[in-house]
N, C-alpha and C positions, 0 to 999 in steps of 0.2 A: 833359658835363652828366649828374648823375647825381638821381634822386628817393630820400628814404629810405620811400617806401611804397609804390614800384614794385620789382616782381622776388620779391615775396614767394611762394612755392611754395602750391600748392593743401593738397597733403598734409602740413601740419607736424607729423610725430610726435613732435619733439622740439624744443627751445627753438634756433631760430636764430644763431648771432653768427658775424657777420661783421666784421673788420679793415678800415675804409672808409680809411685813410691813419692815418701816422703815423711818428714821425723820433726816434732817441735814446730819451729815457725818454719820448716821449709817445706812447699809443693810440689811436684813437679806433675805437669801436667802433659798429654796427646789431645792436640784441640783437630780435628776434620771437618771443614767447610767447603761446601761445594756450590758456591754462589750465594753465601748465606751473608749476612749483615744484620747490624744493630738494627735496631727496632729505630722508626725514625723521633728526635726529640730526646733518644736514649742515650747516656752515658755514663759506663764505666767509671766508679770511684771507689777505690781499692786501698785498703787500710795500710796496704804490703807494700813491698817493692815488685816489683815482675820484671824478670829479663825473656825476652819474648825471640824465639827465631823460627824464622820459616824456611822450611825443609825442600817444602814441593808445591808448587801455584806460586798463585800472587794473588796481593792482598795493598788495599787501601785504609792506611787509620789517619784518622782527623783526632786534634787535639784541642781541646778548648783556647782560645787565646788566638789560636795559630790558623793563618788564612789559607794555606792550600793541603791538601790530605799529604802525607806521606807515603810515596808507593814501596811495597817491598817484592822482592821476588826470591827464589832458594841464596840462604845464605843468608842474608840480611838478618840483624838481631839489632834489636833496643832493649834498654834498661828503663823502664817507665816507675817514676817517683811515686809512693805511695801519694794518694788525694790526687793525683795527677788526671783531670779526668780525659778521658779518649770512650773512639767509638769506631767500630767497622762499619768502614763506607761501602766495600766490598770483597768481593774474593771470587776468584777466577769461576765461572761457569763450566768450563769445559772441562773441567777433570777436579781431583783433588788438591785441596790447598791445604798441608800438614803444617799445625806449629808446633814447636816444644817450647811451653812454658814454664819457667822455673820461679814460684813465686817464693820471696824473705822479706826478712827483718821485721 
């Protein structure tokens, strides 16, 4: 038995993810961000599908194409198209921002 918001490190200098199980073309992943973001100029372009949900924080993704970021906060989930590029604008400072990412196809 395992919790996704137990085990998290005191000292997160850098954005967490962890590979929680996964078989053939599927991932899943526990991503921990605590104010962290893409590197600027940088963009995610992902061979897979990823359906993405956030647990606990908030969190801003920009999409290539697309003029204002997307905010998310607990609950929210997207399905982002493989080649679809995107990028973290942000993620809440003041505490943890947990996603489960589930990447296919």
């Amino acid at each position: 038995m395992h919790n996704l918001f137990e085990s998290i490190p005191e000292g997160l200098t850098e954005e967490l993810t962890e590979v929680l199980t996964g078989s053939g073309n599927v991932r899943i992943e526990r991503i921990v961000s605590r104010g962290h973001a893409s590197p600027e100029g940088f963009w995610y372009d992902q061979a897979q599908r990823e359906f993405v949900l956030l647990l606990r924080g908030s969190a801003a993704l920009e999409f290539e194409g697309r003029e204002a970021p997307i905010e998310m906060g607990p609950g929210d989930f997207l399905v982002i198209d493989a080649h679809r590029r995107h990028r973290v604008t942000r993620t809440a400072r003041d505490g943890d921002t947990v996603w489960l990412a589930v990447h296919f196809g």
